[in-house]
C-alpha positions, 0 to 999 in steps of 0.5 A: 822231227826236229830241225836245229839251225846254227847260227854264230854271232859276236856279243856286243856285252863280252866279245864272246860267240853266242850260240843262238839255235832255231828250234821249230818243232810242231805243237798244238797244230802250229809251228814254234820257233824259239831263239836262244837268248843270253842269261844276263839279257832282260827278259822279254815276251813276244806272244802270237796275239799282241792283246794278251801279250799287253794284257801279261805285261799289264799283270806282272809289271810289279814285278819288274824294279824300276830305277826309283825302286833300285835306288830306294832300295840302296838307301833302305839298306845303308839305313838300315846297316847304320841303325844295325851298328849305331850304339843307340838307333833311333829304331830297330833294323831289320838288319842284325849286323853281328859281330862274329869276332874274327878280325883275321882270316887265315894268313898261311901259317896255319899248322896242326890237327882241327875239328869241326862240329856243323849243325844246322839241321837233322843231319850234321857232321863232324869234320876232323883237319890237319893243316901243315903250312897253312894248306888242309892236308887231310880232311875226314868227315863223318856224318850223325842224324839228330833223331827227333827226340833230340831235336825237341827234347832238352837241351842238355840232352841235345848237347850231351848227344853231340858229345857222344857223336864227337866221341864216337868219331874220335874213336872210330878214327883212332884219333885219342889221347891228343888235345884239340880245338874245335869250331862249331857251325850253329846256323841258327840265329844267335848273338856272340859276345865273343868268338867262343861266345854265342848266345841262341836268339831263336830255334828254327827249322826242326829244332826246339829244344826247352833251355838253350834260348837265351844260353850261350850255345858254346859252353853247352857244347863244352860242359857236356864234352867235358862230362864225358871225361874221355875228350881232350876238346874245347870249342874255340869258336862259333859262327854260322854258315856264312862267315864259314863262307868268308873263312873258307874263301879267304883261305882260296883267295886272300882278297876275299873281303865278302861272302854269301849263301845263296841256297835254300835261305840267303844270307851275307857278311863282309869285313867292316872297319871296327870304328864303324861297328859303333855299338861295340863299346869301348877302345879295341886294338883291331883294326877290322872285324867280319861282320855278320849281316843277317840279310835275309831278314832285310824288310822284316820292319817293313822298310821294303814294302814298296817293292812287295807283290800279292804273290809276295804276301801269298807266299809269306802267309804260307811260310812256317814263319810269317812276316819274317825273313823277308828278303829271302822271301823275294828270291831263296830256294826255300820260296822262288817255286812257290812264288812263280806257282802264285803268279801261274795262278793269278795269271789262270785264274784271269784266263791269260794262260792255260784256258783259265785252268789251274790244274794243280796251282793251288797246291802249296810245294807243287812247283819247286826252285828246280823247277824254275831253274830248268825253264830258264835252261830251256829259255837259254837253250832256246828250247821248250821241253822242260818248260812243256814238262813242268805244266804238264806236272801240275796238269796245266793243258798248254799252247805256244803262248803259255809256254812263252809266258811260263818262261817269261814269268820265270825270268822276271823273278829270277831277275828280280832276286838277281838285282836285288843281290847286286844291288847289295853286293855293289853297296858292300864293293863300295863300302869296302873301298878295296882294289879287288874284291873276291866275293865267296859264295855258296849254296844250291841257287848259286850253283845249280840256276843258270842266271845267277852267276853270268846275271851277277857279274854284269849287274854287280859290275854296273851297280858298282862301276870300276869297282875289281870283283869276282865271284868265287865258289867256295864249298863247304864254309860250314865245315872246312871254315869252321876248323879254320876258324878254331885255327885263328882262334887259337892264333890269337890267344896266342897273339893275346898270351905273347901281348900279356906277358910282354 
């Protein structure tokens, strides 16, 4: 039988009632009691023997960024923004700093029909919009698996089969016999010369197709519709997921200056002054320009090494692509799971935690992102069952204390990842100078862990003092974005058309 007491207090941090709940239940013969505690508190861990509790502490210290950390890492990162927009860096950065070639997001004036084309992986959509006064007012969408002779055949072939997908969503929905301009997400690394230029740096995930790296992703696209002759459609632009993000935030909120992806990789942009993208030669009427950061490979040179673990490296030699994508490595979907398995199995491995049984930790995947995001649940809740289920997953016998120290290790982790985006988010508030910025986010970690939001608001707000922000949901950048995007593209061949004949 469980007992719960209510207990209802004023937060000093937001003025807000804080329901804390007193759980006593029976475990291994004793009595547990466990008080709810606020997602933005730091965490802490109280264990019924003091030694061990020092001794866990003592083991996971690296883990926690001291103030010198956090400030070197902001002076890692503005390096590295700078080397990545020099015209001639002395080194290379680690940050690409892409220019996406949108220097307008959408400003209401947004009239007509769109398609959109999203690939990023083995499945993909294609998205038709019409837009009257700048609002969507309908939206279709149908999705196509890319089968795997497709994802490692050639590349024209790859292309062409786009094409027949397209062609077959255009049929299907009786939308022939008209022109349109279209978007095309291609979230895999690449280089833009132009809007509707971008060059493929790189396959990844389960795609390999020969003859596309080192070509412009864009005219593929385009040849191969055109070969098919019953297609009025030309693709206007390209961008990736997160300028998607931008794109779509803008259209939510038009102070939106700044977006991420927060999900199984991580990545951000933001809008820079064009006189500060220095590596874009020449004389250029606009203003403004998104630029593409490239984040998650932040430290691939080694700049942030100082703030990297054992358990950090385990989980690098694990991945499918060593030695790269190293700040998502700290944090993302893709990897927390397996970094919080690596640091259960030091900690068994020395006898602080489970009787010195591993169970099932040495299983690479065995414990997932999800996973850690309902320990921290239980921890806010003030509760332990899922955290009970958890080791019991990977067959890890548990007392009291062990069920104190999963969640302890579980919050120091997902706070790390946590300081780690303000930190960059308040140097970008800052960079920007605006009166407010909307920050648009999307991806699973963003939505589904509970620490995330509440922990980003408060750290963001002290990394970047006074700075006006919010953080906005905004779903769906690589699809709906990506059609907003072909809208601006055609907005400004349009400005570009008018400036010529004048």
């Amino acid at each position: 039988r469980v007992n719960i007491d209510v207990v209802l207090s004023r937060s000093l941090v937001k003025r807000k009632a804080t329901l804390y709940l007193e759980l006593r239940q029976p475990l291994s013969g004793s009595q547990v009691k466990m008080t709810a505690v606020s997602p933005t508190t730091r965490p802490k861990l109280t264990l019924s023997n003091p030694e061990l509790e020092r001794k866990v502490m003592e083991c996971l210290s690296p883990l926690v960024l001291t103030e010198d950390q956090q400030q070197k890492v902001r002076e890692v990162f503005l390096d590295e923004m700078r080397l990545g927009l020099a015209a001639n860096p002395e080194r290379t950065s680690s940050l690409l700093m892409e220019n996406t070639f949108i220097p307008e997001l959408p400003d209401g004036t947004e009239n007509g029909e769109y398609l959109a084309l999203d690939l990023g992986g083995t499945h993909f959509r294609v998205i038709y919009v019409r837009m009257k006064n700048g609002r969507f007012s309908e939206e279709v969408v149908d999705y196509f698996h890319v089968p795997s002779e497709k994802r490692l055949g050639p590349g024209q072939d790859l292309f062409e089969f786009l094409a027949d997908c397209i062609a077959e969503f255009v049929q299907k929905r009786n939308l022939g016999g008209r022109n349109f301009q279209l978007g095309f997400t291609f979230s895999f690394p690449m280089t833009q010369k132009s809007l509707d230029v971008g060059i493929l740096v790189s396959w990844t995930k389960s795609f390999n197709c020969p003859g596309v790296v080192g070509e412009d992703a864009v005219k593929m696209l385009n040849d191969a519709i055109h070969k098919r002759k019953d297609l009025d459609i030309t693709v206007k632009a390209i961008l990736n997921d997160t300028t998607g993000t931008l794109v779509m935030g803008a259209y939510m909120d038009k102070r939106c200056a700044l977006a991420m992806i927060l999900g199984t990789g991580c990545n951000g942009c933001y809008i820079e002054k064009v006189e500060r993208i220095e590596k874009w030669l020449g004389k250029h009427l606009e203003s403004e320009m998104i630029v593409d950061i490239e984040w998650g490979a932040f430290g691939d040179n080694g700049v942030l090494d100082f703030i990297k673990t054992d358990w950090d490296r385990a989980v690098d030699d694990q991945s499918l692509l060593v030695h790269s994508y190293t700040f998502e490595k700290y944090f993302a979907g893709k990897y927390l799971g397996d970094l919080y398995r690596e640091i259960l199995l030091t900690l068994t491995k020395k006898g602080l935690m489970c009787g010195g049984k591993i169970g099932n930790l040495h299983t690479h995947g065995a414990i997932t992102t999800t996973s850690v995001s309902r320990i921290e649940s239980d921890t806010f809740k003030g509760l332990l069952e899922e955290t009970k289920m958890v080791l019991n997953d990977v067959k890890l016998n548990h007392d009291d204390d062990d069920l104190h120290i999963a969640q302890y290790v579980a919050g120091i982790i997902s706070y790390r990842g946590i300081t780690l985006v303000s930190l960059i988010t308040g140097i970008l508030l800052e960079r920007m100078q605006r009166n407010h910025c909307t920050v648009a986010i999307d991806g699973s970690l963003f939505k589904h862990h509970p620490r995330f939001r509440p922990l980003m608001e408060k750290l963001i707000s002290e990394f970047a003092p006074g700075r006006s922000f919010d953080l906005r949901l905004a779903h769906d950048g690589s699809g709906k974005g990506a059609a907003l995007a072909a809208a601006i593209a055609e907005r400004l061949e349009q400005k570009r058309s008018l400036t010529n004949s004048n």
